[in-house]
C-alpha positions as CSV (number, residue, x, y, z in Angstrom):
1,X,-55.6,-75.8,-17.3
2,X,-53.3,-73.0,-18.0
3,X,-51.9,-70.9,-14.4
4,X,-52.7,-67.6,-14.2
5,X,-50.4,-65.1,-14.2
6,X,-49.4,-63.5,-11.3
7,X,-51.3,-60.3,-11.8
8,X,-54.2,-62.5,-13.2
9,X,-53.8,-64.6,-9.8
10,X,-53.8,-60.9,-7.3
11,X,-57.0,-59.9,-9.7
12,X,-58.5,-63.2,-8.9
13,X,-57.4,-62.7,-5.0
14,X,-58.7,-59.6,-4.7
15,X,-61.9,-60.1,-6.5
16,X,-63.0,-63.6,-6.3
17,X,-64.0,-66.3,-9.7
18,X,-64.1,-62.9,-11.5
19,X,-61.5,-64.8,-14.0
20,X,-60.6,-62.6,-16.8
21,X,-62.4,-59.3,-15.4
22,X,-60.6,-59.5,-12.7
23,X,-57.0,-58.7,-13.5
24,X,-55.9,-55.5,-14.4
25,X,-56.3,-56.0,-18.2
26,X,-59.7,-57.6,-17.9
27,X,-61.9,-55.8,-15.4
28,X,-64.4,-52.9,-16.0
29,X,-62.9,-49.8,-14.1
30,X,-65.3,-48.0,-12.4
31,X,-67.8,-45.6,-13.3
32,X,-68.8,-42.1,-12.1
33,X,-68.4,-38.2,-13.2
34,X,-64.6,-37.0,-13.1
35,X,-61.3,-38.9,-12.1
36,X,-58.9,-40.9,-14.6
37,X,-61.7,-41.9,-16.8
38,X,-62.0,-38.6,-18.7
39,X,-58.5,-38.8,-19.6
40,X,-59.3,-42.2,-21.8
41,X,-62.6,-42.0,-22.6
42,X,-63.8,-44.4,-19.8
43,X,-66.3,-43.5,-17.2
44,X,-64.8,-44.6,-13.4
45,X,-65.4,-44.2,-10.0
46,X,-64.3,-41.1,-7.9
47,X,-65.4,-40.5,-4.9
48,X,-67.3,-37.1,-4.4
49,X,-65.0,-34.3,-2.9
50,X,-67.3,-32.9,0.1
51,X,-67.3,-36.5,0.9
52,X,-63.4,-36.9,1.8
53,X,-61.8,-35.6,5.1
54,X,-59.8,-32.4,5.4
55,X,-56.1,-32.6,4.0
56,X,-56.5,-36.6,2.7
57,X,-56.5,-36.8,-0.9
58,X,-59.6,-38.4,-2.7
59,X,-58.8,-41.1,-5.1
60,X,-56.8,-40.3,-7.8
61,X,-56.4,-37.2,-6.8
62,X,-53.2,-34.7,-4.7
63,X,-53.7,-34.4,-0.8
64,X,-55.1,-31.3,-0.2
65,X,-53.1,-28.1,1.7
66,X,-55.5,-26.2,3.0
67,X,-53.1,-23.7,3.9
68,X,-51.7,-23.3,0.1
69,X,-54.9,-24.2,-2.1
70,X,-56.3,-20.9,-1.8
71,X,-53.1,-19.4,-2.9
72,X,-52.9,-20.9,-6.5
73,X,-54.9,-20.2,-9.4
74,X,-58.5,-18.4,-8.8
75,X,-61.4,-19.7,-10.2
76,X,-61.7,-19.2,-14.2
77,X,-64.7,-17.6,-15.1
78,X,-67.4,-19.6,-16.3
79,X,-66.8,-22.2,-14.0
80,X,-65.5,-25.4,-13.8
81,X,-66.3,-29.5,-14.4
82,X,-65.5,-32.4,-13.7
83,X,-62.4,-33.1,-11.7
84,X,-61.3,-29.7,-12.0
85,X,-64.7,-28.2,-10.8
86,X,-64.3,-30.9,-7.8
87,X,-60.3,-29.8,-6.9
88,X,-61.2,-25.4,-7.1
89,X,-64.3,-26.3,-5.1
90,X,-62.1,-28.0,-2.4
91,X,-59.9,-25.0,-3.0
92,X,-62.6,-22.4,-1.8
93,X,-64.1,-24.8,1.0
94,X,-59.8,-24.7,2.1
95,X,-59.8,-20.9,1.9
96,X,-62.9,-20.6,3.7
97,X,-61.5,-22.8,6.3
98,X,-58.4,-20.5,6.8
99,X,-59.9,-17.0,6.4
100,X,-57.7,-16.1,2.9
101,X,-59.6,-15.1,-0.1
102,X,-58.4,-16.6,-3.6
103,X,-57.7,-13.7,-5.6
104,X,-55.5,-11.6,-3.3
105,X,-54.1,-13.7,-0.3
106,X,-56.0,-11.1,2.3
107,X,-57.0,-11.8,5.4
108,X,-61.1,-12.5,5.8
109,X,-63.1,-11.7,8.8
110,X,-63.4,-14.9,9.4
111,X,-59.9,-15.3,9.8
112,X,-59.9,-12.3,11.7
113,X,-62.6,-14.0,13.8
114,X,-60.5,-17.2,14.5
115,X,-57.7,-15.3,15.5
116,X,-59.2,-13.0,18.4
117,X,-61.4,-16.2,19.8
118,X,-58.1,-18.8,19.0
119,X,-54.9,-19.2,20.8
120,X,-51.6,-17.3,21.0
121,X,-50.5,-19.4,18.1
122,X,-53.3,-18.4,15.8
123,X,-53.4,-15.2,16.7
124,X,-49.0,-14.8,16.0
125,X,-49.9,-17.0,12.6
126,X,-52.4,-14.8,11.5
127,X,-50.4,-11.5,12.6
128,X,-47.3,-13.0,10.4
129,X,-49.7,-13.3,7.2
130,X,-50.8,-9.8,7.1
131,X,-47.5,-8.1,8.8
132,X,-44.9,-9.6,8.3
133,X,-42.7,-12.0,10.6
134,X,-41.7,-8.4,13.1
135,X,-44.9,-6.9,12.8
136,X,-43.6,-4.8,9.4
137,X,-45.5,-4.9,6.2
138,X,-43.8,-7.2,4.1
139,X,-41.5,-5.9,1.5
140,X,-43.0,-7.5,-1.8
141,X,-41.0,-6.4,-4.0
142,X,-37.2,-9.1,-4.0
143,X,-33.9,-7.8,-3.2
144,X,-31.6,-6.4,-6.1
145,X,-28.6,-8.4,-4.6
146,X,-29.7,-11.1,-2.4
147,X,-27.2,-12.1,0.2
148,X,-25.2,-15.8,-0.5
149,X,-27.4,-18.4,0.4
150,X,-26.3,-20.1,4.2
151,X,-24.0,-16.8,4.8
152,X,-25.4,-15.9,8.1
153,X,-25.9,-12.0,9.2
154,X,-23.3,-9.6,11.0
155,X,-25.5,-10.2,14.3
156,X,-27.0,-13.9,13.8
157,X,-29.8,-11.9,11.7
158,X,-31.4,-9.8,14.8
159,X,-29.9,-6.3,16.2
160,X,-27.9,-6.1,18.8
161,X,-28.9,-4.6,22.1
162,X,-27.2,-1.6,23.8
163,X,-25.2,-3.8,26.0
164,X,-24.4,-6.0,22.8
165,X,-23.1,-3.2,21.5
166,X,-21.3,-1.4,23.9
167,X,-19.2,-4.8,24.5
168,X,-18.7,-5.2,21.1
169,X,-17.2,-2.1,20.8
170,X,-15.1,-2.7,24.2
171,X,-13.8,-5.4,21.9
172,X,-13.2,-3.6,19.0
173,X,-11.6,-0.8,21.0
174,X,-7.7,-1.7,21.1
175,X,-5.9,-2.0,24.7
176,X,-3.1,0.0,26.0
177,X,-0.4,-2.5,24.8
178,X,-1.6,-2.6,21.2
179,X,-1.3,1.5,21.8
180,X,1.6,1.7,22.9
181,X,3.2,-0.8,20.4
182,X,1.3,1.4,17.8
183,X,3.0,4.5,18.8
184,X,7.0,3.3,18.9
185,X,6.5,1.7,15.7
186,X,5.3,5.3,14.9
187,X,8.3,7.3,16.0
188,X,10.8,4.1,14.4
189,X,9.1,4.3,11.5
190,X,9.6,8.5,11.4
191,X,13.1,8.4,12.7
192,X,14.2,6.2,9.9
193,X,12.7,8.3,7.6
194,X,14.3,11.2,8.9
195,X,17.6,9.9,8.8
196,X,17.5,8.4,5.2
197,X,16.7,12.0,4.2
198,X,19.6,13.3,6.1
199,X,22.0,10.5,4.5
200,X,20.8,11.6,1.7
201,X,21.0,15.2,2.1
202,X,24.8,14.7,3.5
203,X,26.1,12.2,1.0
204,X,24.0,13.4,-2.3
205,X,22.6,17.1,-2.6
206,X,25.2,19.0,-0.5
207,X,28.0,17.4,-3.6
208,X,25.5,18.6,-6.1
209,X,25.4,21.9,-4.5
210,X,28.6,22.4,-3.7
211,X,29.8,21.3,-7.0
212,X,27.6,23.9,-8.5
213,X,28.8,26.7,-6.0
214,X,32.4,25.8,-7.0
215,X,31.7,25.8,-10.9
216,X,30.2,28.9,-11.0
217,X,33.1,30.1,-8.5
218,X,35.6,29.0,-11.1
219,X,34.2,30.5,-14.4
220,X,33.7,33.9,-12.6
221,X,37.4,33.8,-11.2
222,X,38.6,32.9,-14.9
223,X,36.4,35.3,-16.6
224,X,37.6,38.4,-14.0
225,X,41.3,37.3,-14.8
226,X,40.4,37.5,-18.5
227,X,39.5,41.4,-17.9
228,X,41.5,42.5,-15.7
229,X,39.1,43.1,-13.1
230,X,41.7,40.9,-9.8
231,X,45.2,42.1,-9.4
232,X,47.3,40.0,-6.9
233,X,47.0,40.9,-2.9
234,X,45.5,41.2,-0.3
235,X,41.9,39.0,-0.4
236,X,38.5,39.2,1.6
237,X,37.6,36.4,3.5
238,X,35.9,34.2,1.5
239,X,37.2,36.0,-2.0
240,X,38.3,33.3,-4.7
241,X,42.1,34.2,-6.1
242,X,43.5,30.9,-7.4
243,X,42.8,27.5,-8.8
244,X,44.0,24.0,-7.6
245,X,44.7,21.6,-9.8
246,X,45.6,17.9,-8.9
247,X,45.7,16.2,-12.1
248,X,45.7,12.8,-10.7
249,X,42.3,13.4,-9.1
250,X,41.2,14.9,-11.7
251,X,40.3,17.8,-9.2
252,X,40.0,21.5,-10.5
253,X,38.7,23.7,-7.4
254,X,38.9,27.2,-6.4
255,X,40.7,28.6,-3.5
256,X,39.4,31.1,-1.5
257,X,40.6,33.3,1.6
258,X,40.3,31.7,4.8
259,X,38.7,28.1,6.1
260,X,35.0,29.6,7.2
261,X,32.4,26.6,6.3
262,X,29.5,28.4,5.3
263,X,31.7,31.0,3.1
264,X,34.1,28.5,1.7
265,X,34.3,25.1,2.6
266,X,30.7,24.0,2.7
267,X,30.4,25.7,-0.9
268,X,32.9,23.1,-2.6
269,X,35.9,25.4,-2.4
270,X,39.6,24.6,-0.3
271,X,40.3,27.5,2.0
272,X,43.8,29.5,2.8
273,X,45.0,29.2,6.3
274,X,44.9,33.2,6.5
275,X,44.2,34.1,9.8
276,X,45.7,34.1,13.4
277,X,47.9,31.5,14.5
278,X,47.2,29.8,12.3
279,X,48.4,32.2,9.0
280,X,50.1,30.8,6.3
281,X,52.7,32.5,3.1
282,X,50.7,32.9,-0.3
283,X,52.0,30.8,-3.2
284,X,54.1,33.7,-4.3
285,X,56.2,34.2,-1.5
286,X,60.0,33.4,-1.6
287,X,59.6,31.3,1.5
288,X,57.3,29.8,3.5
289,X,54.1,27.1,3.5
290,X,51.1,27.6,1.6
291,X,48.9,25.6,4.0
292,X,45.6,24.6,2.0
293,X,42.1,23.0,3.8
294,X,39.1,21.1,2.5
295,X,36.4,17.8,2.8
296,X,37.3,14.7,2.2
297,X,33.4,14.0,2.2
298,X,30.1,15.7,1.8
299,X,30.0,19.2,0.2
300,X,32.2,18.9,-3.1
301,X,34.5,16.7,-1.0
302,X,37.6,18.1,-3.2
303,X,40.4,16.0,-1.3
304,X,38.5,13.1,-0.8
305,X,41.2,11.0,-2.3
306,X,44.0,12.4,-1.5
307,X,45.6,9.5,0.5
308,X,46.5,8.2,-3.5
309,X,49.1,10.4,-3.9
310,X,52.2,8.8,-4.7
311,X,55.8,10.8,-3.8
312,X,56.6,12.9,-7.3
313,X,52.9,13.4,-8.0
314,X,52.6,17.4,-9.4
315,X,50.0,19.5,-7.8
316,X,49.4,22.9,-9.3
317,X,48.4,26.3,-8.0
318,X,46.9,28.7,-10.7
319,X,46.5,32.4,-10.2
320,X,45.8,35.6,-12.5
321,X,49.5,35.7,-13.9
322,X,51.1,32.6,-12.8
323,X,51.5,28.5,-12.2
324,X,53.0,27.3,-9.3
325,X,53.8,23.5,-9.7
326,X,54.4,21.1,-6.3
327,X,55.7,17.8,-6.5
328,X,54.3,15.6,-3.7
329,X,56.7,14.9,-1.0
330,X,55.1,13.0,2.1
331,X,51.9,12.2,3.8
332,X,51.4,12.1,7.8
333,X,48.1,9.7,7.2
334,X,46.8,10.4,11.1
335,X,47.2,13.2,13.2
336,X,45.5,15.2,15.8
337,X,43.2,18.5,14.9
338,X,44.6,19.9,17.3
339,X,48.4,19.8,15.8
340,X,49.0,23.0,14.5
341,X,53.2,22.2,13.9
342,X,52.3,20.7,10.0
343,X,51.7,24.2,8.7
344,X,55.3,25.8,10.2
345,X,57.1,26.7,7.5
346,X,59.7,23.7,7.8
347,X,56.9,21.5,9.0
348,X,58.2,18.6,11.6
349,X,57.7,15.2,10.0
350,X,57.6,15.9,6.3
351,X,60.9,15.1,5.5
352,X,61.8,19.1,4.9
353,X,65.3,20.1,6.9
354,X,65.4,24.0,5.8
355,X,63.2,26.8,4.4
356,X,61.5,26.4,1.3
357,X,58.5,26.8,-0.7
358,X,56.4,24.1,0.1
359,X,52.6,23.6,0.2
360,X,50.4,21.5,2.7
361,X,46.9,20.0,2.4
362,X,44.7,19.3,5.6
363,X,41.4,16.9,5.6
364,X,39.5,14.9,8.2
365,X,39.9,11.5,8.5
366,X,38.8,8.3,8.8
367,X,36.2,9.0,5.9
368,X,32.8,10.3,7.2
369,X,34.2,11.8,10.9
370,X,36.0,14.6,11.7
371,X,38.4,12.9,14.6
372,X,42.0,13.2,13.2
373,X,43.6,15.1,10.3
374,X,45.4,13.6,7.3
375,X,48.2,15.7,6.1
376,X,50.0,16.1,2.2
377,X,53.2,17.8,1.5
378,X,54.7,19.1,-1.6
379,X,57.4,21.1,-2.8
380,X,57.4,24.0,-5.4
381,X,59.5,22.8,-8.3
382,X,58.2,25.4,-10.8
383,X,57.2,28.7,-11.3
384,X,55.6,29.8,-14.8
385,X,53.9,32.7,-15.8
386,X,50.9,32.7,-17.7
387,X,52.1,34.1,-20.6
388,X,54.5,31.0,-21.4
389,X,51.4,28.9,-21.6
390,X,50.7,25.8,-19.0
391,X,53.0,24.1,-17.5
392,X,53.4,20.2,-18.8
393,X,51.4,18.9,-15.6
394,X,48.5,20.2,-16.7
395,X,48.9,19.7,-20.8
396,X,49.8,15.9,-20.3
């Protein structure tokens, strides 16, 4: 005799000599109205809905939620059959159960019912189906911009309290220290800023001024000269009435009467030593010291570079009718301010023994401070009138 296959030998455990009809390919399924039969053709056995306890599942069939069943599809009209018919009536006996109607979702009266005669949690559940989890209505309509899912709220998704608040913004609220170290970084930060804009002003736009100042000087002083309008003698103070030239430097700048800054030397121009004590010859005399002042930086800085002349190096006076030409004798490269003795007419330390014609140019120095005076000689080795045409230091 042949052995039965194992699922032939659990049909014929289960169900006795049944043989054949007893495996799973052999027997007769059940019969009655609804359940997996109607899906083949085949009438079997389903047990009748009213007949199974609340939230088990009848066979073949979903557990029921009696929460959620009333929630899903309402009944079609017409009416239902067969398994369906059996599941929607389940579905009403559920909504019955929990007091919410099909259709809507509402709240019944007996749901209203159960929650005044139930407990504190029926009467919270049924409060959070018709208001809302705080007592609100529920917003149906969804949020245009949803926040990321698992970021958490500002305040762990409840508002703070006064005394939440009020220490939060204690914390938020920066201490004395942090004050403090706000407002000296303040006033650094302003300082610096303030002197940039000086450095600037000192180094850049009083040279772009100046220069200006001393070009328009220039051109008028030529310009008068060409119509007559300056004779030779006596000057105001702060009056242009000659040229310097120092063709090395490449430095053409007008002289002017006296050493005022605001009139003359902060405008770009070298001023006379014409006044007081401290009165010097004009160019044209037969003896004595044209002494001659001026920057060395900031404002034009015309002898900025004057520490490069060499011995023999011609410097050149120009006035309405004549060119007086100086060849550079000495240089004293520190002195005091206060040493008046380098504009005498024979000067002490320039190498000059006797009377002469000689001129002398005073600037501060080192570069950038006014503490001593740096001092050029030169001696007159020409004098050329106008109408003989320039002399060769300035044509070369």
């Amino acid at each position: 005799m042949t052995a039965l296959r194992p699922e032939r030998e659990s049909g014929a455990a289960a169900y006795g000599d049944a043989g054949e009809q007893g495996s799973s390919y052999g027997q007769q399924p059940y019969e009655g109205a609804g359940g997996f039969g109607d899906w083949y053709g085949q009438q079997s056995y389903r047990a009748p809905v009213g007949d199974v306890p609340p939230g088990e599942a009848p066979l073949g069939g979903a557990p029921v939620n009696e929460e959620t069943m009333a929630l899903r599809i309402p009944e079609p009209p017409g009416g239902v059959t067969g398994s369906a018919g059996a599941r929607h009536g389940a579905g009403r006996r559920a909504a019955r159960t929990t007091g919410v109607t099909e259709a809507t979702g509402t709240p019944t009266a007996a749901q209203a019912t159960g929650a005044a005669t139930g407990g504190r949690a029926a009467r919270r559940k049924a409060a959070k189906r018709r208001h809302g989890r705080h007592g609100g209505h529920a917003d149906p309509a969804p949020r245009s911009r949803p926040p990321a899912e698992g970021a958490p709220d500002a305040h762990g998704g409840r508002p703070l309290s006064r005394v939440e608040a009020r220490r939060l913004a204690r914390a938020r609220k920066p201490g004395p220290a942090v004050v403090a170290s706000r407002l000296i970084g303040e006033v650094f930060i302003t300082t610096g800023v303030l002197m940039l804009l000086f450095v600037t002003y000192q180094l850049w736009w009083t040279n772009v001024r100046a220069h200006a100042q001393a070009g328009n000087e220039a051109s008028q002083l030529q310009d008068d000269w060409a119509n007559g309008k300056r004779n030779p003698g006596t000057f105001e103070p702060g009056q242009g009435f000659a040229l310097l030239h120092i063709p090395k430097l490449d430095v053409v700048v007008p002289i002017a009467e006296g050493i005022n800054s605001k009139k003359v030397l902060d405008r770009g121009m070298v001023g006379h030593y014409a006044e007081g004590a401290l009165k010097t010859a004009m160019p044209d005399a037969k003896t004595g010291n044209f002494g001659l002042a001026g920057h060395r930086n900031t404002h034009g800085e015309p002898f900025r570079y004057i520490n490069r002349l060499q011995p023999g190096d011609p410097i050149v006076v120009e006035t309405q009718d004549r060119y007086y030409v100086y060849d550079m004798a000495s240089i004293l490269p520190v002195t005091s301010p206060s040493n008046v003795s380098v504009l005498e007419p024979v000067p002490p330390g320039s190498g000059f023994t006797e009377p002469g014609r000689y001129i002398t140019l005073t600037t501060c120095t080192p570069e950038f401070t006014s503490k001593y005076r740096m001092i050029v000689w030169g001696k007159m080795v020409e004098e050329r009138p106008r109408s003989k045409g320039k002399p060769d230091a300035l044509v070369s």
